[in-house]
C-alpha positions in Angstrom: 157.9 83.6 195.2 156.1 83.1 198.6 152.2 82.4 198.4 151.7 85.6 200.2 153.5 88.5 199.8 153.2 90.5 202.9 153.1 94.8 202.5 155.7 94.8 205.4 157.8 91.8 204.1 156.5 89.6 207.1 153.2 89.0 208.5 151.6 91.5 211.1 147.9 92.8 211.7 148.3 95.9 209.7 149.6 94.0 206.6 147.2 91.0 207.4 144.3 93.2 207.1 146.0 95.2 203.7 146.3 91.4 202.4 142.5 90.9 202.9 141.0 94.4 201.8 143.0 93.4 198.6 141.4 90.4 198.5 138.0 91.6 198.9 138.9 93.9 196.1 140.0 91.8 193.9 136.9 89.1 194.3 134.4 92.3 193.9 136.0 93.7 190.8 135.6 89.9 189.2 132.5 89.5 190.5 131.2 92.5 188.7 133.2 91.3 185.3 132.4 88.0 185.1 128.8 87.0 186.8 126.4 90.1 184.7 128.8 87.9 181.7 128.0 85.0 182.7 123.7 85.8 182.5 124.3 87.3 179.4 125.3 83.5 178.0 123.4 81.2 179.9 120.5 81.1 182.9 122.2 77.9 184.3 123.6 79.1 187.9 125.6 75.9 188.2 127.5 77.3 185.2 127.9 81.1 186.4 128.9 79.4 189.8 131.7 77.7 188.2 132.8 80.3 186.3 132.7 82.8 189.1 134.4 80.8 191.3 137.5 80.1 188.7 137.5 83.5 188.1 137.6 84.2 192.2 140.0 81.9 193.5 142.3 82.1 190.8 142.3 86.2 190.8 142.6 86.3 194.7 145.6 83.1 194.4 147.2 84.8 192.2 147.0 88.7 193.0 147.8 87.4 197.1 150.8 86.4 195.3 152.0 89.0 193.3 151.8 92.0 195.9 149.9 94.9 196.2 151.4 96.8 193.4 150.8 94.8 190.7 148.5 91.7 192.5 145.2 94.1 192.1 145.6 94.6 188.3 147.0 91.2 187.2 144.7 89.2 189.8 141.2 90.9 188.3 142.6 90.6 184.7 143.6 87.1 184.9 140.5 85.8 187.2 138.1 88.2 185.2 139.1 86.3 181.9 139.8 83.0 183.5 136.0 83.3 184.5 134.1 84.5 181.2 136.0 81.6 179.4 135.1 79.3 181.5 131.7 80.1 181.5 131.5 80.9 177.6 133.1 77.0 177.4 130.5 75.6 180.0 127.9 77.6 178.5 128.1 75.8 174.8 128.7 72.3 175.6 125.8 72.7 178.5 127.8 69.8 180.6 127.6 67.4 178.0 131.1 66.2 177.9 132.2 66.5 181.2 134.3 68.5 182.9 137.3 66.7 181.7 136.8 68.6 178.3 136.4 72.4 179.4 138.4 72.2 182.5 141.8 72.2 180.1 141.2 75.0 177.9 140.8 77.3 180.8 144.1 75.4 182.8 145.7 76.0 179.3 145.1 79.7 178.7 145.8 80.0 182.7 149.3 79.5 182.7 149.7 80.8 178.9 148.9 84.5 180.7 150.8 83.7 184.0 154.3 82.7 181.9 153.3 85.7 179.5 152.9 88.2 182.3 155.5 87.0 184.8 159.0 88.9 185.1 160.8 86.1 183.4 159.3 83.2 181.0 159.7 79.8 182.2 162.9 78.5 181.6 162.7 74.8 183.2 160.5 72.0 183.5 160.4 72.5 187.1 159.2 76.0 187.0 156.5 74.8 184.5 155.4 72.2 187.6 154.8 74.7 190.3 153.3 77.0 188.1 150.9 74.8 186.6 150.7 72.9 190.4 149.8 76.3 191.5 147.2 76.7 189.1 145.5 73.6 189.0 145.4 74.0 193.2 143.3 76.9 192.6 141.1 76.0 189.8 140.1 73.1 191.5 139.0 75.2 194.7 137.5 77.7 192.1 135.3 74.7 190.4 134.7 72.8 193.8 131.5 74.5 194.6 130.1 73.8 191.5 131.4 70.4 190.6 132.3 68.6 194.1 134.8 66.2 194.6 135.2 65.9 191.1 136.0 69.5 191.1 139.1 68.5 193.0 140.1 65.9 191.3 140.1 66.7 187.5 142.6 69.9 187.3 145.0 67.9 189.7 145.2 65.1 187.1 146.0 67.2 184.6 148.5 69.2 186.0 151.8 66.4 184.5 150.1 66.9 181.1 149.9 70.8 181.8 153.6 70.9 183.1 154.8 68.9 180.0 153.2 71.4 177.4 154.2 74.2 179.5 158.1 73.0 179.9 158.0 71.9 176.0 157.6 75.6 175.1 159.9 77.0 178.0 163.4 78.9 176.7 166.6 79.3 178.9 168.3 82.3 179.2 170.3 81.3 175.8 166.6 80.8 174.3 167.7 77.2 174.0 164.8 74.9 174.8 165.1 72.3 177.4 163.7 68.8 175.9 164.2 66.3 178.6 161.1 66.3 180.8 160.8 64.8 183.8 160.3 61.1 183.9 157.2 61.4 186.7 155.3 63.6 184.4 155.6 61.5 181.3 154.2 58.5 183.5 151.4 61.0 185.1 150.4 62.1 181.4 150.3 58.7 180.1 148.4 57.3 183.1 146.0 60.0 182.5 145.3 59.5 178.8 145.3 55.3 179.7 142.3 55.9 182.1 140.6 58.0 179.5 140.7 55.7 176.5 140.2 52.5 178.7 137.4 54.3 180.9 135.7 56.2 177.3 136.1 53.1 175.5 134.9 50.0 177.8 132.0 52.3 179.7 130.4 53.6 176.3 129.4 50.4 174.2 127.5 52.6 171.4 130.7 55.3 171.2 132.9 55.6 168.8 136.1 52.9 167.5 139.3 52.8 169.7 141.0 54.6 167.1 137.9 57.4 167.6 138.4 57.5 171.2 142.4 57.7 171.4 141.9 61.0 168.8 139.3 62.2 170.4 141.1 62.0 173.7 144.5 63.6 172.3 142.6 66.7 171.0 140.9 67.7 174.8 143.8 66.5 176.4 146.3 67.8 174.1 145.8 70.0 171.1 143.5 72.3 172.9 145.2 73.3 176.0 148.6 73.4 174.0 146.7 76.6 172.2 144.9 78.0 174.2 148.3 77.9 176.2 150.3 79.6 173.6 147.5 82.0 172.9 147.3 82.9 176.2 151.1 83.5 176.7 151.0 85.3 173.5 148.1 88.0 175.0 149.8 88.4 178.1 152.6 89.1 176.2 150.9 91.7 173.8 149.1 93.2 177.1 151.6 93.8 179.2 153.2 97.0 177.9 150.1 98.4 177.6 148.7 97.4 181.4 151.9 99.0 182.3 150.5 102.4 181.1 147.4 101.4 183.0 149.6 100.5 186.8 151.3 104.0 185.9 148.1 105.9 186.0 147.1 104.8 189.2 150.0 107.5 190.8 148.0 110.0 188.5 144.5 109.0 189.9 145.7 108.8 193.4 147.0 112.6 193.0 143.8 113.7 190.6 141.1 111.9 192.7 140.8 114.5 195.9 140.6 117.9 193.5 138.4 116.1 190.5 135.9 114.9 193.2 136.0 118.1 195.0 134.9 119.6 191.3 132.3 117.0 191.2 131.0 118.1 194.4 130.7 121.4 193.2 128.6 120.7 190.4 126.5 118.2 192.2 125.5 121.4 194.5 124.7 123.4 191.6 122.4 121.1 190.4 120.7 120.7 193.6 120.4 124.6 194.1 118.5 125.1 190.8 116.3 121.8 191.3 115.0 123.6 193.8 114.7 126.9 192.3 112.6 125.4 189.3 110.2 123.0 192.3 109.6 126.8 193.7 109.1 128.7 190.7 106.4 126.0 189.2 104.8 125.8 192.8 104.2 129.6 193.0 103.6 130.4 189.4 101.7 127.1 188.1 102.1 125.9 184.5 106.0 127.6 184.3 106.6 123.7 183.2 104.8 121.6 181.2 104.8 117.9 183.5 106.0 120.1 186.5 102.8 119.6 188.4 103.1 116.0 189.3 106.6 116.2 189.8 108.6 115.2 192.4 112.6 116.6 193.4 114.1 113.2 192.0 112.2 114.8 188.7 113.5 118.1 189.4 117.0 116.9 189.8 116.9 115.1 187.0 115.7 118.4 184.6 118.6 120.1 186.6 120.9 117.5 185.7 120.3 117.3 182.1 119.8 121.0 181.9 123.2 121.8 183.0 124.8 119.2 180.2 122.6 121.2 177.7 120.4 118.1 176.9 116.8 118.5 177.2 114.7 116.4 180.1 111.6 115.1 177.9 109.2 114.8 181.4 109.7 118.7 182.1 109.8 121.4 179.0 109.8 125.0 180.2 107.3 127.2 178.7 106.9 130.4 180.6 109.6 133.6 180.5 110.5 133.1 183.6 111.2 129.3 183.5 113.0 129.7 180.6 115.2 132.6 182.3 115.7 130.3 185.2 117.4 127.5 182.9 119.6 130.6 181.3 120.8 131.8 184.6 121.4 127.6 185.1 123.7 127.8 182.1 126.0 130.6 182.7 127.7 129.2 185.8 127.4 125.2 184.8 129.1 126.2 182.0 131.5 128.5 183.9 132.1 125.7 186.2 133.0 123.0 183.9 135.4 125.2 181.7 137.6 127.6 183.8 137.1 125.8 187.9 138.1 122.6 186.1 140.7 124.2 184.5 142.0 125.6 187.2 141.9 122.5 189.2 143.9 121.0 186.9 146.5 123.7 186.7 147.0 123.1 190.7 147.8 119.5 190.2 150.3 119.9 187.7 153.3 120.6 189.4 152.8 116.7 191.1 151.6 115.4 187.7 155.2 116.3 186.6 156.7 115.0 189.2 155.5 111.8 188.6 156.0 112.2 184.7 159.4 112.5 185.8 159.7 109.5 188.0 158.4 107.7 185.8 160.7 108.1 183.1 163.7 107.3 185.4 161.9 104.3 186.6 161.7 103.4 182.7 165.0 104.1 181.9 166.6 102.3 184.6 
């Protein structure tokens, strides 16, 4: 699969420019998801800068990726997740350990959801490398503006221990699983784990035993991202019939969205037209509203707004015959207009909605 998959199926300036307004898409939709999240937990902007920019630079890798058909969905699912776990992780151990400690967990459940939403699972250690290459490439620029250098250089050096646990769990067609992995990531893994116990266990004369330290290293290095790896493939796998539904509404919306917001445009007019009927009535017959003195035409909107929902505005109560007319004759086509021009909006747009039932279904079938 190339890095960038082109609209055209080769690079030009229309496609270029589709490739980055997906992109920009993509980083806004996380952006909204995971940095509100990310307050929510913690006030520490180091953390929702590290968060947001996993969530970022592994949504945009990986939807720049896929395509433009499915890139937009998978890339703000994945990043959006990808982000709110790694700030939930950051978040409750406050930098205390390092990010050697809550840098796997999120490397973990990121290639869980790529090999559970990918076409095909992985079936050999070497599609478990350049997955989990891939992955700890952009985590690493995700974390870089947070962390530094070290940013860089933690995911990287996990990335054999990654690819191992990946592989381990990886079927063949047959659903045999392969169990000789490559000799350069059993050295990589091993080199890793020696620098941790030597480095935990010379540098830290008041931790814990040797014994303490090679447990304690085999659980974060290990144990964790080995579940958070198979919970993450098992999601994606649970998910992805059901964000199919999702990817098939989008022909629906595209069709719906031109007549629905025409609707809306309709209403938002009617509203506006009797906003301005009540300002006139309580500015030549004073005291029509209680609180319409002081008000202002955002107010006046507002009472027009709730009005036609049938909800009362608790700022402006009619009181007079007339004002209470006015909000009648308000009723009557608000009422009209949600029930039979909706209606027959949607009536207009059936004949494609069928159509697309029907393509659909062949698509399915075939």
């Amino acid at each position: 699969m190339p890095i960038i998959q082109f609209p055209e199926g080769r690079m030009s300036l229309s496609g270029l420019i589709r490739v980055v307004w997906q992109a920009v898409r993509v980083a806004v939709g996380i952006a909204i998801v995971v940095v509100p999240f990310g307050y929510a937990i913690t006030g520490e902007h180091n953390h929702i800068l590290m968060g947001a920019g996993c969530g970022l630079a592994i949504g945009v890798g990986l939807s720049l990726r896929m395509g433009e058909r499915n890139g937009l969905s998978v890339g703000i699912l994945v990043g959006s997740i990808l982000g709110m776990v790694m700030v939930l992780i950051a978040g409750a151990q406050d930098f205390a350990y390092g990010p050697g400690i809550y840098i796997p967990p999120v490397l973990g459940l990121g290639v869980g959801l790529i090999d559970g939403l990918g076409t095909t699972r992985f079936q050999t250690y070497r599609e478990a490398s350049l997955e989990s290459l891939m992955m700890c490439v952009l985590l690493a620029f995700g974390v870089l503006p947070a962390l530094g250098v070290l940013g860089l250089i933690v995911p990287l050096a996990l990335m054999p221990t990654m690819a191992l646990i990946a592989g381990f769990f990886s079927r063949n067609l047959d659903g045999r699983r392969y169990s000789r992995p490559p000799v350069l990531l059993i050295i990589g893994t091993f080199a890793l784990y020696a620098a941790l116990i030597i480095g935990d266990w010379q540098f830290n004369d008041k931790g814990p035993p040797l014994h303490g330290v090679v447990l304690f290293v085999s659980v974060s290095q290990l144990v964790i991202p080995t579940i958070f790896f198979l919970f993450g493939r098992a999601l994606a796998v649970w998910m992805q019939p059901r964000l199919r539904v999702y990817v098939q509404l989008a022909d629906y919306l595209r069709v719906m969205w031109v007549p629905i917001g025409g609707f809306a445009v309709g209403y938002l007019i009617l509203i506006i037209l009797f906003a301005g009927f009540y300002g006139t009535l309580e500015r030549f017959i004073p005291g029509s509203f209680t609180g319409g003195s002081d008000a202002s035409i955002a107010d006046w909107v507002a009472f027009s707004f709730f009005r036609a929902l049938t909800r009362d505005y608790t700022a402006i109560v009619p009181v007079s015959p007339a004002a209470w007319a006015l909000v009648g004759a308000q009723m009557i086509p608000s009422v009209g207009w949600a029930l039979v021009v909706f209606a027959a909006v949607m009536s207009s747009i059936q004949p494609k909605l069928e159509r697309i039932a029907r393509r659909n279904a062949e698509r399915d079938g075939d």
